[in-house]
Every structure is written in structure tokens, then in C-alpha cells.
N, C-alpha and C positions, 0 to 999 in steps of 0.2 A: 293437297291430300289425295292420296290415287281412291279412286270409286273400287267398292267390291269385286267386280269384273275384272279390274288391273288387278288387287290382289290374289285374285285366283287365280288368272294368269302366272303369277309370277311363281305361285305356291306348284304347282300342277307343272311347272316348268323347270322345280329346282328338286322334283325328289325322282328317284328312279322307276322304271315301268315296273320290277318286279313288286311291288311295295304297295301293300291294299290299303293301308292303316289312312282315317281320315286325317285332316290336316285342318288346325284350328286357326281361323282367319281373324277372329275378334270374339268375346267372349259368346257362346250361344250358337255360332257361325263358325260352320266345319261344312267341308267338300271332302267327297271320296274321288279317286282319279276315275278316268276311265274303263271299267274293267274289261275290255277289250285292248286296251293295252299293256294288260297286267303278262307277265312272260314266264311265270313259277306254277305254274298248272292248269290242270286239259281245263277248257271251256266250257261250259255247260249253257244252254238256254233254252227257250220256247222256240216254237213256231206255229204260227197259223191261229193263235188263242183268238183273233180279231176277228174272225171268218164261222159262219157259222156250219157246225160239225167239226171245226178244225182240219184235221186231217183222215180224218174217218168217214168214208163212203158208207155210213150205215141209217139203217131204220130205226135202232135202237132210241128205245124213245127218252135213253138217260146220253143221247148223244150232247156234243156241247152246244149251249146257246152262247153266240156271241155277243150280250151284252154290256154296257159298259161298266154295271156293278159286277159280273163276274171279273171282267179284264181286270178292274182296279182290284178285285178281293185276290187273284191270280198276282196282281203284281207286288203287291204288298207280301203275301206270302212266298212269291220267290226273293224278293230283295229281302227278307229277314235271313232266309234259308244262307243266303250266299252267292246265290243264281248271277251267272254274269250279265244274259243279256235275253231282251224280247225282241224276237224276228217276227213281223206280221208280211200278211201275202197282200198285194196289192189288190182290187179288184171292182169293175165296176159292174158287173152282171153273173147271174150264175152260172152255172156251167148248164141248168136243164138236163131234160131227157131221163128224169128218173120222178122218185115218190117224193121225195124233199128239196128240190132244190137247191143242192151241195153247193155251199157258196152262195146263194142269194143273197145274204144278209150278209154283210160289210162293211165293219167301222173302218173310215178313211183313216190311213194312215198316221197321216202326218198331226192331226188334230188327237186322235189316238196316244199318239208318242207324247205331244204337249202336257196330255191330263196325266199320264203317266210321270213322265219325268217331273212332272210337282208334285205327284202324290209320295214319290219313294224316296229314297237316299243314297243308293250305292250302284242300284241297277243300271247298265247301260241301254237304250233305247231306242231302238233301230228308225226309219223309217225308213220304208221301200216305196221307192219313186218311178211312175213311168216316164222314159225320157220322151217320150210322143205326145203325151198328155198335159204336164207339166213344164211351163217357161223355165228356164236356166237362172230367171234374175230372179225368178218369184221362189223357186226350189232352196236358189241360193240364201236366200232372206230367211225363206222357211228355217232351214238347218240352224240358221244363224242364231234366231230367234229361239226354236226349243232346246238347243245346246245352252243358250244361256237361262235358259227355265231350270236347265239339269245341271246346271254351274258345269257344263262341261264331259256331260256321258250322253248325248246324241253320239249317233253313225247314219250313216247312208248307204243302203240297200238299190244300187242301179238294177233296172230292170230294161232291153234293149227292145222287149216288144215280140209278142210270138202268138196270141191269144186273136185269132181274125174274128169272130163275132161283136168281142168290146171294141173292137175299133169299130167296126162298123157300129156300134151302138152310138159311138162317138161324133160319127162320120168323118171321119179317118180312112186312110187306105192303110192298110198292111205291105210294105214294100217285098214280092216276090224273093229277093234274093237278099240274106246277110250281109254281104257287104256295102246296103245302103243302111240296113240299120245298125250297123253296127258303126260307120260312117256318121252316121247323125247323132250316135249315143255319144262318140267322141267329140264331136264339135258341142257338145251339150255342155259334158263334163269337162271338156278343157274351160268353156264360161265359166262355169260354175267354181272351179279351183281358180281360176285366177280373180275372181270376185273375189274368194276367200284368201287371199294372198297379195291384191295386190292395194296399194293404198292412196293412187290415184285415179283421176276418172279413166277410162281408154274407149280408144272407138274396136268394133270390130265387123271385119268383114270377112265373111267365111262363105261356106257353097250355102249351108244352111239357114243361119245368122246375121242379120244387118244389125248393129248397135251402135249406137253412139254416144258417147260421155256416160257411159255405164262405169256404176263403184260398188262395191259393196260395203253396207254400214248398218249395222254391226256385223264383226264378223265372226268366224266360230269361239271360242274361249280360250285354247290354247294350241291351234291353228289347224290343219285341215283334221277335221274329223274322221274316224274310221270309218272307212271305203270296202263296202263286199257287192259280190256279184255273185251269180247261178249263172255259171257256162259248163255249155257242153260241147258245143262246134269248134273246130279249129278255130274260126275266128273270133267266137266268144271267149276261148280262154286267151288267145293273143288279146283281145281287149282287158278280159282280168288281170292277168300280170302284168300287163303296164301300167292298169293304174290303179286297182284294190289293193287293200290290206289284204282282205278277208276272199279266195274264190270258193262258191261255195257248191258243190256238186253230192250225187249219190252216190254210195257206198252200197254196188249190187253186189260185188264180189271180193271181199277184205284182201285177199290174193290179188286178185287186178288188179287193187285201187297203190298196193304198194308203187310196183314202178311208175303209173301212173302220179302219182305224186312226188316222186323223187323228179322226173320230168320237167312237173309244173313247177318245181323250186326251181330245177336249171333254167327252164325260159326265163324265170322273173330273172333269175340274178345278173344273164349276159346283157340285161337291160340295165343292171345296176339295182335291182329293187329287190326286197322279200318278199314274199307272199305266202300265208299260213293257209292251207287247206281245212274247211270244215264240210262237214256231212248235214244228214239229218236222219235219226230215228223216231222210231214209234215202240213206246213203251206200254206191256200189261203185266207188272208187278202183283204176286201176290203170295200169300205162305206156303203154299203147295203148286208145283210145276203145272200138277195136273188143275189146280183152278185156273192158273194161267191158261191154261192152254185150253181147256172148256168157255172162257170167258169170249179167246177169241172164235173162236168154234161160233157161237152166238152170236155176237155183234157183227162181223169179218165175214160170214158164210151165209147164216140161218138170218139173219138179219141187215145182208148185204142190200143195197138200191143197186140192184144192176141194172138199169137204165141209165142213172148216173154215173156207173161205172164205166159203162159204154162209153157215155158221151166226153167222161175227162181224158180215157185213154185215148178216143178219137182225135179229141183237139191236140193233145199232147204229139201224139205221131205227125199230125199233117203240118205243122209250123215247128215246132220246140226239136232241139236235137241233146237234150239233155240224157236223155236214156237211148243206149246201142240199143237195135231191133230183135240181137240174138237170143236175149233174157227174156222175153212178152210172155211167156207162161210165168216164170216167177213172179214177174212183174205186177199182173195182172192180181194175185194175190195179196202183194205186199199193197196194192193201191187201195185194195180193201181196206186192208188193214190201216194203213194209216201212208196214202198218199204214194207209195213207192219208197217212204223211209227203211231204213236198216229197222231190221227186228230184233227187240230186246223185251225176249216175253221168258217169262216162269219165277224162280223165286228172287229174293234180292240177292243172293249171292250168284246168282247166273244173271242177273242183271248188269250185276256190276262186272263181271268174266266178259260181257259182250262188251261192254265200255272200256274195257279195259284194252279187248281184240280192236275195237277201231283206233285207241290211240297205239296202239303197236305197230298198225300199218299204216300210221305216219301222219293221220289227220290233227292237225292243234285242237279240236273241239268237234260237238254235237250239239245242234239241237233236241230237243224233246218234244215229245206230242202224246196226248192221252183220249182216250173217248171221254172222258171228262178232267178238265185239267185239275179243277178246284175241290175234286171230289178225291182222286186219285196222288197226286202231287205230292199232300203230306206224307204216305207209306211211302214213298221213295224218299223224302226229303228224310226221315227216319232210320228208314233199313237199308238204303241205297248210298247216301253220302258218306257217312262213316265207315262204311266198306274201303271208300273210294279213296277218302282218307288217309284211312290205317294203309291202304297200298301205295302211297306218296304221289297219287295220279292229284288230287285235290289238297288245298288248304283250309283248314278249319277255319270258322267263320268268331273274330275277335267281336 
């Protein structure tokens, strides 16, 4: 008699990726597929709910707490919604240099993803992994383990390492130059997929890497899980399109980001692979432009931590190459705001107009971020999905 796990396999292997509808495995016992590999409309999710403030440099004192009964009351209310997926930021210290501590407080990921993927049903649930920090067999186990918590909607969020302080918090070095880490992020991720693929023991001896008689068991549910990364470098996005689903970068200029993405699908594909491009934004939804746009006036300016803001742009320039140099006054602003995400502020129907503008220039999805997620979330999940809807960007939620 095949165990639950063989049936879901089999279930989640015989129906197509466009197809959200769950699948009944035994009376009581239904799986939803992946929704990161659903292919019939734009993607929507969180980012950064794990982290405390999120993605908002502010003082505001209704800023977000990153706790773990908001996460769960956040996740429950985006998986009823329809929400495809939860992106958290990896992190083991705050960034400093301001009044709050942006980022201090941080639910580990991967234990995060775990409470998640039991509490919900549909959501898929990222974990973001540092390959410096975390073994390949232990990552690899990890994945294996909350994919089958989620009968099958984990993903994995690579992160190559660009943050010099957390390493040294770690006592770590930061290797000078991208091409050792990005070098080692590969010798991680080749273990770690062949763990999940292959089905006997193997030794391995790489520059990085000494293993021997390593296996993975259990492995993911219905076989390598979706794969995203944040590159900006040359050699960060040559790492993303070899081997992510998902590359995931910012949207400073809708105009730029066009050929820049028609690009990133040609590198993947002379490789032989796809790769869907996502962003991220920061949302201030509200009935009038003008309180949109008062609100961020407040939290964003009147209520910025710029000591904090100081110090994330600092670290961001000196190691990360995610963001060109030419934008740093825009920049500077949108980090306010919410991290350096695309802005999608005023009413719900110019909400949905800017979502609509990022999927036109070519990205599969966006993330979301709010100065408060749990507070804010439902007036979009209201006024903002059925826009999104009615314009055939989204599928209504059965």
C-alpha cells in the first residue's frame, strides 16, 4: 500500500502546472500543487513579514512587529486570499545605525517556513538560505523535511552572501571577490540538488566539499523544489539562470527592466532552462490618492530612521551589486519607503494600474510589503485583487 507521501507524489505529478484546484488523496486528505508552479497568472506574495519593520526604514510606531502570531495571522489571511507565496529575508543581526534597529529581530527562516506550511493550505513557502552559513546536507534535509510538512509547496530562496558584518558576527570571512562566492554557492547547490535527486549514496570531492557516502532521505515531494535567487552581478544572474526557477531583482525603471528581461530569458534558455523574472514592491493602498500619499509623507519622510537608512544603503553599496549607482537619489527614497521595492501607492485602482505596469514589462510576479502587513493586507486583498481579476492578470480564488 503506497504511504501518503507516494500518493501525493503521484497526484501532483499527474495533473498540469496551470491547474490550482486541490486534489483529493483519501477522504478528508487534499494537497494543493505548488503555487509557484501554477503558469495561468501574475504571482503575487509577501516579502520580509519575518523581519522586524519589514521593509520599511521608519519610526512609525504602528511599524511591523515581526512576531510569530502576526506571521501565522499574515499567513492564514494571504492563503484564504489566494496569495501565492511567503518570501522571508534571511538574517542574523540588524543592520544598526539608527533609532530602531531595522532588522534586529528575526524569525529564522527555515523553522518559520515549517510553522507556516502546517498552519496553511495552499500557500507556497519560501525559505531563504545562506549558502556560508548553512551545510548542503543539512539545508538539503531541511527543504526535504518542510516540503513534506506542506505535502509539497516549500521553495528555496539561495542567498550567495554580500552582508560583511553578519559574517563577521559569525566569524566568517566575506570572500573580496564574486567569483569565490559565487563559486562556493555553486558547489553548495550542485550537493544539495543531487541529494534531492539522487537515490544512492555518493562520495564528493569538490574545492569546497569533502563528502562521503552522503544520500538524501527523505527527499522533496515531487522532486526539486522551486529554486529563486536576488542577482544583480553579472555573475549573480549567470548563477540564477543556470539554476533558479525564480531570478529575483528590482524594478527601478519599468522601461529598463523590459530588455533587461527579455536578456535574462535568452541567457537561461541557450542553457536549455526557463527562468521567470520577479520583483518586489511596497504598497500604500487607500481611498483617496491624496491619503496614500500623505500616509507616506509620514511614515517614509516625517518618520524616516535615517541613521538606519544610512547604514542599509551603506552596506548595500559596499558588497551587494543588486542596485546600478545611477538611481541613489531615487533610491534613497524608495528605501524609505519600503526597502528599494517598486512603489505602488494611492488608490486601488492605480494600485492595481502599477501591477499591472510591472507585469507588462515582462516580470512573472511581485512580491508585497506594507508598514503593517496584517493591518493593511485585507483593503488590498478587497479593493485590489478583483481589479486584478476582472483585468485577467489573476484567478479568482475557488
Amino acid at each position: 500500500m503506497r504511504t501518503v507521501i507516494g500518493r501525493i507524489v503521484a497526484a501532483m505529478q499527474s495533473r498540469p502546472f496551470g491547474r490550482s484546484e486541490p486534489t483529493e488523496l483519501e477522504p478528508g486528505l487534499t494537497i494543493a500543487p505548488n503555487r509557484m508552479r501554477l503558469t495561468d497568472h501574475f504571482k503575487l506574495g509577501t516579502f520580509s513579514s519575518n523581519a522586524a519593520s519589514g521593509m520599511s526604514i521608519t519610526k512609525a510606531p504602528e511599524r511591523w512587529q515581526a512576531t510569530w502570531d502576526n506571521n501565522l495571522a499574515l499567513g492564514r489571511l494571504l492563503d484564504d486570499a489566494g496569495i501565492d507565496f511567503m518570501l522571508p529575508i534571511a538574517r542574523w543581526l540588524g543592520y544598526g545605525g539608527g533609532e530602531t534597529d531595522f532588522h534586529g529581530s528575526v524569525l529564522e527562516t527555515m523553522t518559520w517556513a515549517a510553522g507556516l506550511l502546517a498552519a496553511t493550505k495552499r500557500i507556497s513557502v519560501i525559505a531563504t538560505v545562506h549558502t556560508a552559513v548553512i551545510h548542503p546536507v543539512v539545508s538539503a534535509k531541511q527543504i526535504a523535511t518542510i516540503d513534506q510538512i506542506g505535502h509539497g509547496r516549500a521553495g528555496l530562496n539561495i542567498v550567495a552572501g554580500w552582508n560583511q558584518p553578519e559574517y563577521q558576527a559569525l566569524g566568517l570571512v566575506l570572500p573580496d571577490d564574486h567569483e569565490t562566492r559565487y563559486g562556493y554557492a555553486q558547489e553548495w547547490y550542485d550537493i544539495v540538488h543531487k541529494l534531492w535527486t539522487e537515490t544512492e549514496p555518493f562520495d564528493w570531492d569538490g574545492h569546497y566539499f569533502k563528502l562521503k557516502a552522503v544520500y538524501g532521505d527523505p527527499r522533496p515531494v515531487a522532486g526539486v523544489p522551486p529554486i529563486m535567487n536576488a542577482a544583480g552581478s553579472g555573475l549573480g544572474r549567470e548563477f540564477a539562470t543556470r539554476n533558479a526557477d525564480f531570478l529575483f531583482t528590482p524594478a527601478i525603471d519599468l522601461e529598463r527592466s523590459k530588455p533587461e528581461i527579455i536578456e535574462l530569458k535568452e541567457k537561461a534558455r541557450a542553457s536549455g532552462r526557463e527562468v521567470d523574472v520577479l520583483t518586489f514592491a511596497h504598497v500604500v493602498c487607500r481611498p483617496t490618492t491624496k491619503e496614500a500619499e500623505d500616509y507616506v509623507q509620514y511614515y517614509a519622510r516625517d518618520m524616516v530612521d535615517a541613521g538606519a537608512l544610512d547604514r542599509v544603503i551603506s552596506l548595500q553599496f559596499a558588497h551587494a551589486q543588486s542596485f546600478p549607482r545611477d538611481v541613489m537619489d531615487l533610491l534613497r527614497e524608495r528605501f524609505a519607503m519600503g526597502h528599494g521595492g517598486y512603489p505602488l501607492i494611492g488608490t486601488p485602482e492605480q494600485v492595481a494600474d502599477g501591477i499591472c505596469a510591472i507585469h507588462a514589462a515582462g516580470f512573472s510576479g511581485t512580491t508585497l510589503s506594507f508598514v503593517d502587513y496584517v493591518e493593511e493586507f485585507p483593503y488590498f486583498r478587497d479593493n485590489v485583487l478583483p481589479i486584478l481579476e476582472a483585468r485577467g492578470l489573476r484567478r479568482a480564488v475557488r
